[in-house]
C-alpha angles and dihedrals in degrees: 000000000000123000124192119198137202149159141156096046098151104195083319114130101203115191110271114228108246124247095029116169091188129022113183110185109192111208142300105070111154135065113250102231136054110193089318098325121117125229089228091051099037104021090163090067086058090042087057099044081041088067107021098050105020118039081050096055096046098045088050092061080064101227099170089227127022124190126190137175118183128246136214086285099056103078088163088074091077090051085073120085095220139335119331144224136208115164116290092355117094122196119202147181117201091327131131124230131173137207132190087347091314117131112209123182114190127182130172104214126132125187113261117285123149109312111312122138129270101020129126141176111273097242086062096047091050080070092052098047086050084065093064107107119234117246096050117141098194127046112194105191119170080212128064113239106250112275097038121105092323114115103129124166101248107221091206098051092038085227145098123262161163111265099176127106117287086190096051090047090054098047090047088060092040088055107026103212120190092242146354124213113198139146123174092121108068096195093048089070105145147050145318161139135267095173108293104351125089108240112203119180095194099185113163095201137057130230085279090064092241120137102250095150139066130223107283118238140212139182131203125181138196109246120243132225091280098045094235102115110129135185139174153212139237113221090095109286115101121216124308138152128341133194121188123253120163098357097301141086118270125188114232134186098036115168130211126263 
């Protein structure tokens, strides 16, 4: 199976590797502003460029299965009822889908900061993470899990800091997932550990807002009757070991970058 990732697009269209069976993208879709007018203010504009530009684009690259959740810029995300379907795209707020024997939990949520959408205080989003069912393989989180790729310089506190989310740290060890995909923090592009799981901020785009990086990959494979099968990833790594879960290959043991 191969499984495409990203976040933080921004009104970026980045090229979409071919034959994908699996495309998660992990928040922050849209572009803020629509000749002047700003997505918080106007989010039907947003709305509008959300499924007249976008779900296009991404149908036309031909994953087989696309699954989204929103980010603190996508503030038209609030203007749907529940979670949506196009297609093959599906768009999703702390829901659990699954595709070809693949669980795959994704929620929206940041940690509070000014008045962007889809943010809440942490307390309130311990309640959502303990949502979050046991037995996923895949976490989608719009925010990184403290620890990985966070460390900001706080303006209030004159130091430097992690931003990312303490609650969400703590739920990933409590579940072990095979892997979180996640984005939020430009700079934090890369990968990492929380115990036992794979953390992977795979945002496309730098703290400029300029696309420097292209859709992450990944590749599982069924074992076979050895045992031997092996597949990789490109994000820099290579190949290396794999253990089964759920009737596919996992990587295991990857490092950060």
């Amino acid at each position: 199976m191969k499984i495409g990732m990203m976040s933080d697009l921004h009104g970026h269209m980045p090229e979409i590797p071919p034959d994908l069976d699996l495309l998660i993208v992990a928040g922050d879709i849209c572009p803020d502003l629509f000749n002047r007018k700003t997505a918080k203010d106007y989010p039907n504009l947003q709305r509008d460029w959300f499924e007249r530009v976008w779900i296009p684009y991404v149908q036309k690259a031909g994953a087989k299965k696309v699954m989204v959740t929103w980010g603190n810029h996508d503030f038209c995300g609030h203007t749907y009822d529940s979670n949506s379907t196009f297609g093959n795209v599906e768009v999703v707020i702390d829901t659990l889908l699954e595709y070809e024997g693949l669980k795959v939990w994704l929620t929206p949520w940041s940690n509070q900061f000014m008045e962007w959408a889809w943010m809440d205080e942490p307390y309130a989003l311990r309640e959502k993470y303990v949502r979050i069912p046991e037995g996923i393989d895949i976490l989608v989180s719009h925010q990184p899990p403290m620890g990985c790729g966070d460390v900001y310089f706080q303006f209030d506190t004159k130091r430097w800091d992690n931003i990312g989310s303490r609650e969400l740290r703590e739920r990933v060890y409590d579940l072990k997932p095979k892997l979180v995909v996640c984005g939020h923090l430009h700079k934090g592009y890369g990968k990492y550990m929380v115990g036992e799981t794979s953390v992977w901020n795979v945002s496309v785009v730098d703290e400029r807002y300029d696309l420097v990086n292209p859709v992450s990959v990944i590749e599982l494979e069924r074992p076979n009757e050895e045992g031997t099968d092996v597949a990789g990833d490109e994000m820099g790594q290579g190949r290396f070991g794999y253990s089964p879960s759920g009737g596919w290959k996992w990587p295991v043991g990857i490092e950060s970058q």
